[in-house]
CHARMM-style PDB file with segment names, atoms N, HN, CA, C and O in Angstrom:
ATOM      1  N   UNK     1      75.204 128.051 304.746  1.00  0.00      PROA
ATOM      2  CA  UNK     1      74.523 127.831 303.480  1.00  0.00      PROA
ATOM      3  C   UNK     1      73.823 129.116 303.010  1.00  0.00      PROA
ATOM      4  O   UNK     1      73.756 129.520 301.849  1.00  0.00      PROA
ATOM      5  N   UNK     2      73.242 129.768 304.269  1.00  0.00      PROA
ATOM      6  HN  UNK     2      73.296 129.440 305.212  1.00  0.00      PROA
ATOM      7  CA  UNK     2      72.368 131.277 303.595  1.00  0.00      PROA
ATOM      8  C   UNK     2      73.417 132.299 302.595  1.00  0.00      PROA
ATOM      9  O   UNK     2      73.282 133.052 301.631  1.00  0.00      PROA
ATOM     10  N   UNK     3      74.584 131.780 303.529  1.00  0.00      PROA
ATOM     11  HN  UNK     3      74.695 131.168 304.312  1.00  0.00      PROA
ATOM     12  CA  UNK     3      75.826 132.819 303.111  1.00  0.00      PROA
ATOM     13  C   UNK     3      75.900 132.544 301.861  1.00  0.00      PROA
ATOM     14  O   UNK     3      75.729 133.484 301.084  1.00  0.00      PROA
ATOM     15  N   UNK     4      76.186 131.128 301.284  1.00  0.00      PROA
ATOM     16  HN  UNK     4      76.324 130.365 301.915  1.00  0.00      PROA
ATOM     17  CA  UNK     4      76.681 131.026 299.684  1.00  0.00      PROA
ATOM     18  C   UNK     4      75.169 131.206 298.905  1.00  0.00      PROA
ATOM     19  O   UNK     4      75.131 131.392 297.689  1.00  0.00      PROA
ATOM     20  N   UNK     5      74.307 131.153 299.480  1.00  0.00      PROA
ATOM     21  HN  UNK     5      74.338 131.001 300.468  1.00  0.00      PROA
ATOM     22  CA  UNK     5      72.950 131.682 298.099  1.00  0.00      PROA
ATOM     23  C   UNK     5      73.073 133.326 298.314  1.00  0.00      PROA
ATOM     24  O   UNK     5      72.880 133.929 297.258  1.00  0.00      PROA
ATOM     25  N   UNK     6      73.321 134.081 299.327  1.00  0.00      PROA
ATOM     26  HN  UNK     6      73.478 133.591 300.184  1.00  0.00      PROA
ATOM     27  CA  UNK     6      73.149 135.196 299.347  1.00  0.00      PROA
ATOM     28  C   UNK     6      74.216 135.678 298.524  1.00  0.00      PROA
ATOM     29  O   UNK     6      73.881 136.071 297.406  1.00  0.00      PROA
ATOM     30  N   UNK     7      75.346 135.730 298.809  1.00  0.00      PROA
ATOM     31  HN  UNK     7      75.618 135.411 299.717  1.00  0.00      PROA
ATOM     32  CA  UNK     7      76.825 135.848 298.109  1.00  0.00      PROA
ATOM     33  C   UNK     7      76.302 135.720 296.291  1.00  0.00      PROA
ATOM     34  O   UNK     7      76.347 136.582 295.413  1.00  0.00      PROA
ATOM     35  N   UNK     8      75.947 134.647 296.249  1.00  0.00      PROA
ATOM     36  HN  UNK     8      75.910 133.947 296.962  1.00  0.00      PROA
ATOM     37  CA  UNK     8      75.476 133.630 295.124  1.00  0.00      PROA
ATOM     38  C   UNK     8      74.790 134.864 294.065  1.00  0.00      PROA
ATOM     39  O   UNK     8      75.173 135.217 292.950  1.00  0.00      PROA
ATOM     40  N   UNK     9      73.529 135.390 294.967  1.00  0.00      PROA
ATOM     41  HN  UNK     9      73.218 135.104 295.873  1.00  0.00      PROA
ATOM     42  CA  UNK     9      72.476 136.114 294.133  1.00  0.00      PROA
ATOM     43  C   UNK     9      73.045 137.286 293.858  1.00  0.00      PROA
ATOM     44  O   UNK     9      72.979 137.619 292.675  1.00  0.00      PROA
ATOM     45  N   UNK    10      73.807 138.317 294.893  1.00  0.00      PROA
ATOM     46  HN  UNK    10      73.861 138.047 295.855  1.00  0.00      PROA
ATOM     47  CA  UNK    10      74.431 139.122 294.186  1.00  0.00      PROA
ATOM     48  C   UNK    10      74.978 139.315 293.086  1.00  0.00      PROA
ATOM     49  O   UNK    10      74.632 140.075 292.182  1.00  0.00      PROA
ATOM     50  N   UNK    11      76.150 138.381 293.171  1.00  0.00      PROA
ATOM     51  HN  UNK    11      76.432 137.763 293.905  1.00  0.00      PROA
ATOM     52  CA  UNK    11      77.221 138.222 292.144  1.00  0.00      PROA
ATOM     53  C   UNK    11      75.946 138.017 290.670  1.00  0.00      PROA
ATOM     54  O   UNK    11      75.836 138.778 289.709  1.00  0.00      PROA
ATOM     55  N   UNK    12      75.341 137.069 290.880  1.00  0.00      PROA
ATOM     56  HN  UNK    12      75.431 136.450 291.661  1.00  0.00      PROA
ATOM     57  CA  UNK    12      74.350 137.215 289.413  1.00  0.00      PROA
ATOM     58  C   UNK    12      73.782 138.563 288.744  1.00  0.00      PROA
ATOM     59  O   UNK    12      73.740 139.026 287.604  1.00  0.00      PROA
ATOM     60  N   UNK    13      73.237 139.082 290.425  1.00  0.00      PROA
ATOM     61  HN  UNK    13      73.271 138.706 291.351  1.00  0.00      PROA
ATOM     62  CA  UNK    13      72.280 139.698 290.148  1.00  0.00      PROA
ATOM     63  C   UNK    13      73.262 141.144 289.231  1.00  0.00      PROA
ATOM     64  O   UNK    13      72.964 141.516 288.096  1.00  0.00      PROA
ATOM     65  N   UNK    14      74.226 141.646 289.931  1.00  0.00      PROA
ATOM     66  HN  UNK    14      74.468 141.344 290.853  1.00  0.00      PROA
ATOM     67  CA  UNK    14      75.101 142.374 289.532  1.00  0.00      PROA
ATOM     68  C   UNK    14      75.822 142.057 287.943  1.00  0.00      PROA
ATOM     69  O   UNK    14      76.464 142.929 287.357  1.00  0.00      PROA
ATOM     70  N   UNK    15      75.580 140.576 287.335  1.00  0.00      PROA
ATOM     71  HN  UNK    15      75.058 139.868 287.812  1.00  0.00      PROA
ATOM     72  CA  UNK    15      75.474 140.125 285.895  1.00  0.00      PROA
ATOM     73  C   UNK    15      75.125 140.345 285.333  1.00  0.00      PROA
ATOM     74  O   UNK    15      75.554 140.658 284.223  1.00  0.00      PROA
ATOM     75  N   UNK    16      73.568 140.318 285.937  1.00  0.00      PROA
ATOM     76  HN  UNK    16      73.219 140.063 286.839  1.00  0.00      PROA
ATOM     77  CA  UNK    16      72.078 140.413 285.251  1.00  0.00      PROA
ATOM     78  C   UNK    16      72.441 141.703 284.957  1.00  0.00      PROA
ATOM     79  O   UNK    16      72.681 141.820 283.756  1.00  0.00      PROA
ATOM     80  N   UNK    17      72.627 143.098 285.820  1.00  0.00      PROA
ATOM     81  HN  UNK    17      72.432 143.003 286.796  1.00  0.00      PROA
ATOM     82  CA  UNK    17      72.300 144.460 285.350  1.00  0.00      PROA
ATOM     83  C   UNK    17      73.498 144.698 284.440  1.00  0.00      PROA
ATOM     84  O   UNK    17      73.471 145.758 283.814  1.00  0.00      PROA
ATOM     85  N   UNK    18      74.473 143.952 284.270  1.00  0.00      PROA
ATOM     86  HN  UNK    18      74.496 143.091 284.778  1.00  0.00      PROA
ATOM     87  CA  UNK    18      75.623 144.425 283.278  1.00  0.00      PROA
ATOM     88  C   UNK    18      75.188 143.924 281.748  1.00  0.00      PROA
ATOM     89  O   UNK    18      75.454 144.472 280.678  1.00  0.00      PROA
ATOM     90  N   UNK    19      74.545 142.885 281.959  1.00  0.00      PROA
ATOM     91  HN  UNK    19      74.329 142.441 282.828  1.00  0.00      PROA
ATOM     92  CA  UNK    19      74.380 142.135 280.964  1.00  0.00      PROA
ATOM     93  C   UNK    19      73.307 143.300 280.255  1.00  0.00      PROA
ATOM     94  O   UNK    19      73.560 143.943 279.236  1.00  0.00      PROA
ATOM     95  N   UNK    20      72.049 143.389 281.073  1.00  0.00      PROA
ATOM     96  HN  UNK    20      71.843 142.866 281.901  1.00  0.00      PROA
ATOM     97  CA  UNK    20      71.219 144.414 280.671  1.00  0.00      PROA
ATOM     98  C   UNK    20      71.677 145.180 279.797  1.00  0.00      PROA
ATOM     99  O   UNK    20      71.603 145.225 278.569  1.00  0.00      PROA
ATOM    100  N   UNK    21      72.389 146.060 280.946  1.00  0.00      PROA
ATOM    101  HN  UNK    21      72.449 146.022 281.944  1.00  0.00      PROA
ATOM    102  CA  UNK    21      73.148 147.189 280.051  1.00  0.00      PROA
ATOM    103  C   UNK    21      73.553 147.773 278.840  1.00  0.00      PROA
ATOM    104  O   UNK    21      73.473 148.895 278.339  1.00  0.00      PROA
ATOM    105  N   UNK    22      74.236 146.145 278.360  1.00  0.00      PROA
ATOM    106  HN  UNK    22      74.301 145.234 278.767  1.00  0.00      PROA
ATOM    107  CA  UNK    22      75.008 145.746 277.794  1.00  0.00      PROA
ATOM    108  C   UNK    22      74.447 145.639 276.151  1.00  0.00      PROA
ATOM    109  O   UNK    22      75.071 145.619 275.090  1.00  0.00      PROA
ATOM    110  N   UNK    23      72.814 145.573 276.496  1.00  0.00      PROA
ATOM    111  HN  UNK    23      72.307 145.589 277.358  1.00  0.00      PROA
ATOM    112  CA  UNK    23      72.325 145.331 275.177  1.00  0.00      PROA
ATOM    113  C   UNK    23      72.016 146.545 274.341  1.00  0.00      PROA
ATOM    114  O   UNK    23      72.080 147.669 274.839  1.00  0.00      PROA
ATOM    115  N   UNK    24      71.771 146.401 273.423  1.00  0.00      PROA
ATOM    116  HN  UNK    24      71.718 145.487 273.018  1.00  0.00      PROA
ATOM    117  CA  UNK    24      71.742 148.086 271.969  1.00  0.00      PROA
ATOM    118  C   UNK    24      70.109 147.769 271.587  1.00  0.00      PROA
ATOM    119  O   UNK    24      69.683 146.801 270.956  1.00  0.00      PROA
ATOM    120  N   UNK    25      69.404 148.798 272.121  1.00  0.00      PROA
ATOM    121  HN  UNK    25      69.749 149.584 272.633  1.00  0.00      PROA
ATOM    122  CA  UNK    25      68.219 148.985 271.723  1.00  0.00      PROA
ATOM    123  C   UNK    25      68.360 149.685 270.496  1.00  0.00      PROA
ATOM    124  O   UNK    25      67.711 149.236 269.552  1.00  0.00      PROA
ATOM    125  N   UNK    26      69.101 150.734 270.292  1.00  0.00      PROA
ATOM    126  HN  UNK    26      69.629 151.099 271.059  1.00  0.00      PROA
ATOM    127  CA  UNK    26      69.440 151.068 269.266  1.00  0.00      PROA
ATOM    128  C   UNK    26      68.232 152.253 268.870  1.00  0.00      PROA
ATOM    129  O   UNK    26      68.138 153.041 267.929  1.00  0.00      PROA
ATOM    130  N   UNK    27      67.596 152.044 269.751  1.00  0.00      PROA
ATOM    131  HN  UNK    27      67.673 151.404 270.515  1.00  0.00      PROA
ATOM    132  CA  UNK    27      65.968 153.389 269.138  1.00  0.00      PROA
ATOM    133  C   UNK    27      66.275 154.568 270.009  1.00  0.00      PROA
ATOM    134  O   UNK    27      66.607 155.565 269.369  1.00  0.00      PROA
ATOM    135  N   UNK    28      66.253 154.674 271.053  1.00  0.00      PROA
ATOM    136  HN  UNK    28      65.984 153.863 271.573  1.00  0.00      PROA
ATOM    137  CA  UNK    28      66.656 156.471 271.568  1.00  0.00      PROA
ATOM    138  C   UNK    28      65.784 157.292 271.116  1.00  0.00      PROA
ATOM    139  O   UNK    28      64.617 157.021 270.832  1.00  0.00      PROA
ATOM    140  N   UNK    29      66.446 158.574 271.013  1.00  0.00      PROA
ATOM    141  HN  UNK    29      67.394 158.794 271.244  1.00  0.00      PROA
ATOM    142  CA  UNK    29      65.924 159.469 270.639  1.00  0.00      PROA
ATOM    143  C   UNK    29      65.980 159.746 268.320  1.00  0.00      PROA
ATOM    144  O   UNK    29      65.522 160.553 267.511  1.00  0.00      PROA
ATOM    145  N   UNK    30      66.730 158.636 268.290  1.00  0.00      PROA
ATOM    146  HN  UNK    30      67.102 157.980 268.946  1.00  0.00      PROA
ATOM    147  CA  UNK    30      67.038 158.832 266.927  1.00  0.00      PROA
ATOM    148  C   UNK    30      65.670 158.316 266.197  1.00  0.00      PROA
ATOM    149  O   UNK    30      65.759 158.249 264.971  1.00  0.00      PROA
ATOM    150  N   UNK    31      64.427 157.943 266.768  1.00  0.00      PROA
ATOM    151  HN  UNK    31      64.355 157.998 267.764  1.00  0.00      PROA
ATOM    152  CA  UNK    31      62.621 157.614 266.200  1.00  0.00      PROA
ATOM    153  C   UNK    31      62.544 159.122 265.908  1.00  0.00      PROA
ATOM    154  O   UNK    31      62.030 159.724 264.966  1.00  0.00      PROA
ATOM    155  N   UNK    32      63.149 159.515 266.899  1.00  0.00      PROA
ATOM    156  HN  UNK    32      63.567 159.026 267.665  1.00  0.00      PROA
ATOM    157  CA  UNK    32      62.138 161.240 267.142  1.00  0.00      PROA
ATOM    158  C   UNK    32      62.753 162.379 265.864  1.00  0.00      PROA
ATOM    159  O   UNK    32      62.162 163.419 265.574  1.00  0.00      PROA
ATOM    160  N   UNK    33      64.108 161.891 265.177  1.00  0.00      PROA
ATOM    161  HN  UNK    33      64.588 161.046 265.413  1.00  0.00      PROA
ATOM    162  CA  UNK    33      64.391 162.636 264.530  1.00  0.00      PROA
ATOM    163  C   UNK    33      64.617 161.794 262.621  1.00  0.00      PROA
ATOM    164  O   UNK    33      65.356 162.108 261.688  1.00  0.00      PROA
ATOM    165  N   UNK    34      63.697 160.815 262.763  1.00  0.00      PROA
ATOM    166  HN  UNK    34      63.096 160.560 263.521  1.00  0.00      PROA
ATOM    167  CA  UNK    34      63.703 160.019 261.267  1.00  0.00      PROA
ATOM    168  C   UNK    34      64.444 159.362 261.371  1.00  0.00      PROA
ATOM    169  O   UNK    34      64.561 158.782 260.291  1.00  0.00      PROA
ATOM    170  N   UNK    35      65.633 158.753 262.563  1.00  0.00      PROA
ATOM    171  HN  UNK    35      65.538 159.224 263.440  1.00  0.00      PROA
ATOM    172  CA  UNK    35      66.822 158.034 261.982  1.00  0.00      PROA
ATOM    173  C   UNK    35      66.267 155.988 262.340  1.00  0.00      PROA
ATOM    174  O   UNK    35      66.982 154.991 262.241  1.00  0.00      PROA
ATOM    175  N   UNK    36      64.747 156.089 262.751  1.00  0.00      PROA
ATOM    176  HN  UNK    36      64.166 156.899 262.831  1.00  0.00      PROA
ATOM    177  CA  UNK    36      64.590 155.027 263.597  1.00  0.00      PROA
ATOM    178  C   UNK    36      64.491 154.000 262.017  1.00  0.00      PROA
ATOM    179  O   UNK    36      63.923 154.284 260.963  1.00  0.00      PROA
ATOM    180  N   UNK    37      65.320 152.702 262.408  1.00  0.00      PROA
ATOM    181  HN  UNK    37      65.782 152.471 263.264  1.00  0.00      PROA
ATOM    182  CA  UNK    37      65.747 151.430 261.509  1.00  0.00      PROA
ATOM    183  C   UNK    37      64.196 150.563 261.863  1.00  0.00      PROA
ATOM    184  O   UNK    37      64.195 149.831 262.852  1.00  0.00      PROA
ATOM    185  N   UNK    38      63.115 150.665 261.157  1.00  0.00      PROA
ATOM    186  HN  UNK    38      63.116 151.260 260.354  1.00  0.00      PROA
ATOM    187  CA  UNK    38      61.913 149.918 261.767  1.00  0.00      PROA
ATOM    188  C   UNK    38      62.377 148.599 261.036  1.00  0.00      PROA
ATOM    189  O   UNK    38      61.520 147.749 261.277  1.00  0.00      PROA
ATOM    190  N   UNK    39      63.096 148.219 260.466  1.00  0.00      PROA
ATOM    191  HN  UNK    39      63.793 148.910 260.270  1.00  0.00      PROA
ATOM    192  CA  UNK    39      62.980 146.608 259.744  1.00  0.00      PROA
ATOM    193  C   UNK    39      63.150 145.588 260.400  1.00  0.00      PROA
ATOM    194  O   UNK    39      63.522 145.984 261.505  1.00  0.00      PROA
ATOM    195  N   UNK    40      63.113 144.679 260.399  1.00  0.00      PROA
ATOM    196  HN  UNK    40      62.810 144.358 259.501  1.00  0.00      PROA
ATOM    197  CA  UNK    40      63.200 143.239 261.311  1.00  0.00      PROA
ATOM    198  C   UNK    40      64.971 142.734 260.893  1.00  0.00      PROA
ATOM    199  O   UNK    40      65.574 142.916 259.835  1.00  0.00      PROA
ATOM    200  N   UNK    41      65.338 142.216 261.878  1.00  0.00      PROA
ATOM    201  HN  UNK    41      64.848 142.068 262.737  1.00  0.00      PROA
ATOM    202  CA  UNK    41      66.507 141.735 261.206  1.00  0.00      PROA
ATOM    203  C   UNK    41      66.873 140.864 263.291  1.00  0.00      PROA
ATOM    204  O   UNK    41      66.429 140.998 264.431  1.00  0.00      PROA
ATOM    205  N   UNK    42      67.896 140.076 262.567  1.00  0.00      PROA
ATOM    206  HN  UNK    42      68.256 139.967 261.641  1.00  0.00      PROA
ATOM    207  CA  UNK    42      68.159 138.599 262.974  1.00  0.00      PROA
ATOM    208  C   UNK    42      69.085 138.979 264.010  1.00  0.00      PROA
ATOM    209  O   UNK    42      69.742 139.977 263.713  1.00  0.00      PROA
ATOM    210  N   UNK    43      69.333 138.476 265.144  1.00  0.00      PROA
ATOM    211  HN  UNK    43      68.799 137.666 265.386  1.00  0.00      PROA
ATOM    212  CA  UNK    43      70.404 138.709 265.988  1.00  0.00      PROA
ATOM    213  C   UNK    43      71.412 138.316 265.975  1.00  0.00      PROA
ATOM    214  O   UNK    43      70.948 137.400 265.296  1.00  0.00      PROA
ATOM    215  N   UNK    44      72.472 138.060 266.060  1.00  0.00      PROA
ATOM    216  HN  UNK    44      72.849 138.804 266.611  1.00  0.00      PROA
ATOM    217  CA  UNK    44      73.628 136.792 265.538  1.00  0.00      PROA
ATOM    218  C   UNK    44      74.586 137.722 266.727  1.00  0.00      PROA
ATOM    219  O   UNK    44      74.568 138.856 267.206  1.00  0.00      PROA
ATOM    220  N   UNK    45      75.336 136.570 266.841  1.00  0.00      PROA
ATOM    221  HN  UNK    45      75.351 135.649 266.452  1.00  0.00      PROA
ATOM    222  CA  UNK    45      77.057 136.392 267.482  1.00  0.00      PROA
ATOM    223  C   UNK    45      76.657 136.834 268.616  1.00  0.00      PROA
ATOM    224  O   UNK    45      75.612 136.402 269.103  1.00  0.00      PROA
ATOM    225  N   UNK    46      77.598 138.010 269.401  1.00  0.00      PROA
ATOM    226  HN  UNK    46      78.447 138.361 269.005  1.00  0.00      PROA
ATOM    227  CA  UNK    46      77.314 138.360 270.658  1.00  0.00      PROA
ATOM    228  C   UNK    46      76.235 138.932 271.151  1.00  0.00      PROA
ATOM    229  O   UNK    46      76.082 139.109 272.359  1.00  0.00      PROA
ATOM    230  N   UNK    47      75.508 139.225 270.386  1.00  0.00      PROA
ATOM    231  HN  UNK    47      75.633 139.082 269.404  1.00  0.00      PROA
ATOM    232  CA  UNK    47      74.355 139.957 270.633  1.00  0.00      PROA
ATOM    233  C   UNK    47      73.190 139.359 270.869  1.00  0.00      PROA
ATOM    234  O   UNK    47      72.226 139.810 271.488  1.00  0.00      PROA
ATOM    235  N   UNK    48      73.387 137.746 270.061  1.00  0.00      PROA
ATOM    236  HN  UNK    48      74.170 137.379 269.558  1.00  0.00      PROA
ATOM    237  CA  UNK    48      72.458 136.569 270.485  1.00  0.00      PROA
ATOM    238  C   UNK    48      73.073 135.889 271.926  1.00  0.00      PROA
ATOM    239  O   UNK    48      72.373 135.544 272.878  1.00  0.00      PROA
ATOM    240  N   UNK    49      74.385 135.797 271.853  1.00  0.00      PROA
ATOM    241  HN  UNK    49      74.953 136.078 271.079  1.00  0.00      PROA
ATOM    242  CA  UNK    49      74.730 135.544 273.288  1.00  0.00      PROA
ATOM    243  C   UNK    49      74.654 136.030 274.617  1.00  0.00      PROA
ATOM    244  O   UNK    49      74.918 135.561 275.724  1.00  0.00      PROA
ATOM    245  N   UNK    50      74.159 137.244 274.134  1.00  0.00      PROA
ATOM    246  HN  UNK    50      73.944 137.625 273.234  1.00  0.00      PROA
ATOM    247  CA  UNK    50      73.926 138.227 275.296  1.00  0.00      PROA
ATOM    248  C   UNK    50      72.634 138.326 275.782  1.00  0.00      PROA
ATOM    249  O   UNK    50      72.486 138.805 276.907  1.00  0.00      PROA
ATOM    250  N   UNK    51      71.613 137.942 275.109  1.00  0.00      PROA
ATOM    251  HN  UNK    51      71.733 137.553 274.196  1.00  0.00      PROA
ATOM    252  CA  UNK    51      70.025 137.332 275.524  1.00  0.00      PROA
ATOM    253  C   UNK    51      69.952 136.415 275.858  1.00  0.00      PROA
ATOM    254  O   UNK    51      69.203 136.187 276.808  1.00  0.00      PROA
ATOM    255  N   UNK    52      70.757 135.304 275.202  1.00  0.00      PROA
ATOM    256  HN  UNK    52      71.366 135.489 274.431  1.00  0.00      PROA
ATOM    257  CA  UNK    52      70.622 134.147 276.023  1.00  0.00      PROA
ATOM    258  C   UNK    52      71.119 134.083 277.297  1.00  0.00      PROA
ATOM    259  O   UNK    52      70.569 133.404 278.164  1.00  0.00      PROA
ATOM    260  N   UNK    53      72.309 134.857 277.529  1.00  0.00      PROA
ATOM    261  HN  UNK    53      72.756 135.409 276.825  1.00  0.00      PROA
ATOM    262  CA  UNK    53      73.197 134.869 278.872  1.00  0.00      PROA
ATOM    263  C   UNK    53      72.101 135.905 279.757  1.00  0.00      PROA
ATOM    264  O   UNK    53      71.884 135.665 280.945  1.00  0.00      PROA
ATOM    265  N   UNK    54      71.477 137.010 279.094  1.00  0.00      PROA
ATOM    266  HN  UNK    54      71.654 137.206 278.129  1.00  0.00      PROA
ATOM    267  CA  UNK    54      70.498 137.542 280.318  1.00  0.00      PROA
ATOM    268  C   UNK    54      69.411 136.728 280.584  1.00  0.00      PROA
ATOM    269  O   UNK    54      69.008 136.751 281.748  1.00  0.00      PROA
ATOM    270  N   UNK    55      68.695 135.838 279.602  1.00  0.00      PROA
ATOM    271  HN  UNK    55      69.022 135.819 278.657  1.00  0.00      PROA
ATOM    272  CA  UNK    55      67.393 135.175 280.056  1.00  0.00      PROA
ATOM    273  C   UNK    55      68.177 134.394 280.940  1.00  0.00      PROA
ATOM    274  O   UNK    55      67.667 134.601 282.041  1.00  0.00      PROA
ATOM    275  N   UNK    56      69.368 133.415 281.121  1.00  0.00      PROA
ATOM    276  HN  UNK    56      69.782 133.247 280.227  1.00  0.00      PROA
ATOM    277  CA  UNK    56      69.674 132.549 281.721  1.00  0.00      PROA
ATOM    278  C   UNK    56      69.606 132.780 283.203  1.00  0.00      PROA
ATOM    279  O   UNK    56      69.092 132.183 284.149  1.00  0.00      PROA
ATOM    280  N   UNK    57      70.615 134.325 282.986  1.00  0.00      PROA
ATOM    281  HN  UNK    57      71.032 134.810 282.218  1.00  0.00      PROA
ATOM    282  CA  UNK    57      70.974 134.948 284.618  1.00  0.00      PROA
ATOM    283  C   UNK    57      69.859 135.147 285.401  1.00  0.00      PROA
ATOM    284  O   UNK    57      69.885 135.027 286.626  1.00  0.00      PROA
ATOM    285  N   UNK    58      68.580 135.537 284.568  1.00  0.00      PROA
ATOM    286  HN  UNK    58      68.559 135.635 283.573  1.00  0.00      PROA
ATOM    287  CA  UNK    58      67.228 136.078 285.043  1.00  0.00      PROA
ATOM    288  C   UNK    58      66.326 134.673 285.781  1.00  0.00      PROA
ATOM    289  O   UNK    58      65.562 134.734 286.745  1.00  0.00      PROA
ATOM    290  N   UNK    59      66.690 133.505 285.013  1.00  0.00      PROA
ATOM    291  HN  UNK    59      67.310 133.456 284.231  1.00  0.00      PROA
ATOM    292  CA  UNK    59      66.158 132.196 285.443  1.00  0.00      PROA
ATOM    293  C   UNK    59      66.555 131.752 286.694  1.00  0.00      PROA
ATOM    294  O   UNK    59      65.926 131.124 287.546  1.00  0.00      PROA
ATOM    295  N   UNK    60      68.348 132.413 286.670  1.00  0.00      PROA
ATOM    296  HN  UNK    60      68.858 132.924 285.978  1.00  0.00      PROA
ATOM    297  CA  UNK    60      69.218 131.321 287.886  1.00  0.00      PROA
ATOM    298  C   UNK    60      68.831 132.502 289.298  1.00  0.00      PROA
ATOM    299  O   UNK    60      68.626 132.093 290.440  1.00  0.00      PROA
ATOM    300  N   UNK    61      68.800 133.827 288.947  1.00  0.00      PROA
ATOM    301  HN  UNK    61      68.966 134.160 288.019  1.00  0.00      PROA
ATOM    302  CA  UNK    61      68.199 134.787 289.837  1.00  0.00      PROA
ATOM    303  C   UNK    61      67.313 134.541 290.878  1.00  0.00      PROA
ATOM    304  O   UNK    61      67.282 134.681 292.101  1.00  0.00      PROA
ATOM    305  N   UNK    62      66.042 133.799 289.274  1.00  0.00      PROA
ATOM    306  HN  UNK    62      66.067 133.685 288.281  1.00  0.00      PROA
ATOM    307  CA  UNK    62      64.675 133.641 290.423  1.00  0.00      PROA
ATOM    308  C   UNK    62      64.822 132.720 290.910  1.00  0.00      PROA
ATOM    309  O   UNK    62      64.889 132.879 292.129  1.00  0.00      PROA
ATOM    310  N   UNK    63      64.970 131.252 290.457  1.00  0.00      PROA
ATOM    311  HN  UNK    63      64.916 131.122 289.467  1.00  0.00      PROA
ATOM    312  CA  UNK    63      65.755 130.312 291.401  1.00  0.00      PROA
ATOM    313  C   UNK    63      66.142 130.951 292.801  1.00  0.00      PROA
ATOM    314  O   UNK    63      65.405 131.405 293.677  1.00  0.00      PROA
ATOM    315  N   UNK    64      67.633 130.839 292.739  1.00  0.00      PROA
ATOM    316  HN  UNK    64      68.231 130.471 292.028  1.00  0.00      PROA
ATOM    317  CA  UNK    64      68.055 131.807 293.801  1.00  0.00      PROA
ATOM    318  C   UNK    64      67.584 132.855 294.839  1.00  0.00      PROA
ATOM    319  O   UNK    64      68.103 133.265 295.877  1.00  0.00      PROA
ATOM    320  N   UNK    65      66.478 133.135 294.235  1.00  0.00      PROA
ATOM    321  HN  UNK    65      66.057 132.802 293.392  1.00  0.00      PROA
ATOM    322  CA  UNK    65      65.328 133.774 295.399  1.00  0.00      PROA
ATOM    323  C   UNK    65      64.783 133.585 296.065  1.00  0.00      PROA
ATOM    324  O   UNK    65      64.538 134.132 297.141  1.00  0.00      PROA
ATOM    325  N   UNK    66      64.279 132.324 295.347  1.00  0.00      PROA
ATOM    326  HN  UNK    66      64.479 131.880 294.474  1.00  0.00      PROA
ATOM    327  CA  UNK    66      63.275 131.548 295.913  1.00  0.00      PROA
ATOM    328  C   UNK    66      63.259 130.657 296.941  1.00  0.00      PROA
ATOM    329  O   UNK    66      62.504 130.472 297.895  1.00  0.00      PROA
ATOM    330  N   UNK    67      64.590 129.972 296.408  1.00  0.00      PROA
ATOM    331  HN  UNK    67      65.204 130.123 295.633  1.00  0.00      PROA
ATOM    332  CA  UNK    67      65.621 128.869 297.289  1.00  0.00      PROA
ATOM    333  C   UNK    67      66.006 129.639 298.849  1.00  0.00      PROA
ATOM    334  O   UNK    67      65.911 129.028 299.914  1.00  0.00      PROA
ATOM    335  N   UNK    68      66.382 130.860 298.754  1.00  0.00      PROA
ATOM    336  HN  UNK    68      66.459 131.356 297.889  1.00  0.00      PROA
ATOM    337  CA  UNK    68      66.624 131.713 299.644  1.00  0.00      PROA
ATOM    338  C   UNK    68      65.708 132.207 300.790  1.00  0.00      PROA
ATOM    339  O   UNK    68      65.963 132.669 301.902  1.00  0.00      PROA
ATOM    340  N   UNK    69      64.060 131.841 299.855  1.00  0.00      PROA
ATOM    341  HN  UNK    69      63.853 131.466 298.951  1.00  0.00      PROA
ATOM    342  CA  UNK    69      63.381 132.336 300.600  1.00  0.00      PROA
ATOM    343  C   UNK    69      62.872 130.941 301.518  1.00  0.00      PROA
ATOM    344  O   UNK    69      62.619 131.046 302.718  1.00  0.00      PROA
ATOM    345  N   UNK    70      62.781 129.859 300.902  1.00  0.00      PROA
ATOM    346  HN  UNK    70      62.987 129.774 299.927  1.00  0.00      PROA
ATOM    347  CA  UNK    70      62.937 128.976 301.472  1.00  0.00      PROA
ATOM    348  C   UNK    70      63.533 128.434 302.686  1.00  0.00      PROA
ATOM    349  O   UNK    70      62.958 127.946 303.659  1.00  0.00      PROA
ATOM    350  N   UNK    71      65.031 128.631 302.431  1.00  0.00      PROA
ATOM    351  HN  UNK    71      65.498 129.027 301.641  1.00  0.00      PROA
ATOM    352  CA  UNK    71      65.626 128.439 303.556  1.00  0.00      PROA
ATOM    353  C   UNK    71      65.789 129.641 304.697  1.00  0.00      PROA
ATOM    354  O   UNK    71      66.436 129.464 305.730  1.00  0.00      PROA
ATOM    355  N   UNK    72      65.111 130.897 304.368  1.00  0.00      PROA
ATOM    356  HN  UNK    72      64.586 131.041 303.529  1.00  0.00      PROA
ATOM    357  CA  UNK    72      64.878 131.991 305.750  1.00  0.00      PROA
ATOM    358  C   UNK    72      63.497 131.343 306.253  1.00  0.00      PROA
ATOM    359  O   UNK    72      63.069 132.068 307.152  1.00  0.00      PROA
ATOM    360  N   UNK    73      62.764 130.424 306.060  1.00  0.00      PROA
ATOM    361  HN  UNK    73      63.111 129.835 305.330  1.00  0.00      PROA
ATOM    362  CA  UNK    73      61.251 129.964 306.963  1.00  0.00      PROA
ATOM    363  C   UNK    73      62.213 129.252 308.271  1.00  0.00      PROA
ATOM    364  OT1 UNK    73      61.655 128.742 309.242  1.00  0.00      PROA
TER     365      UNK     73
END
């Protein structure tokens, strides 16, 4: 059982940092030279799917940690 939560958390956790990755802050260094977009604007399609899919991974993570730590007592 340790085996499939351990196995388990990787594989997420290795999600989690792609998913990260994955997202467009979009600010950089382009604030520093006038190009920074300060307006508010809406997330849509993959880009909303991609927060929801990291908050999710980040939820099932800590779960998975925890559960883990549980069953090493």
């Amino acid at each position: 059982m340790n085996k499939i939560i351990a196995i388990s958390t990787i594989v997420v956790s290795i999600l989690l940092i792609i998913s990260i990755l994955l997202q467009n802050r979009g600010s950089g260094l382009s604030g520093t030279f006038g190009g920074d977009m300060s307006g508010y604007y809406t997330r849509r399609g993959f880009e909303k799917f991609l927060i929801s899919f990291s908050i999710a991974l980040s939820f099932l993570f800590i779960v998975l940690s925890i559960w883990n730590l549980f069953l090493a007592k």
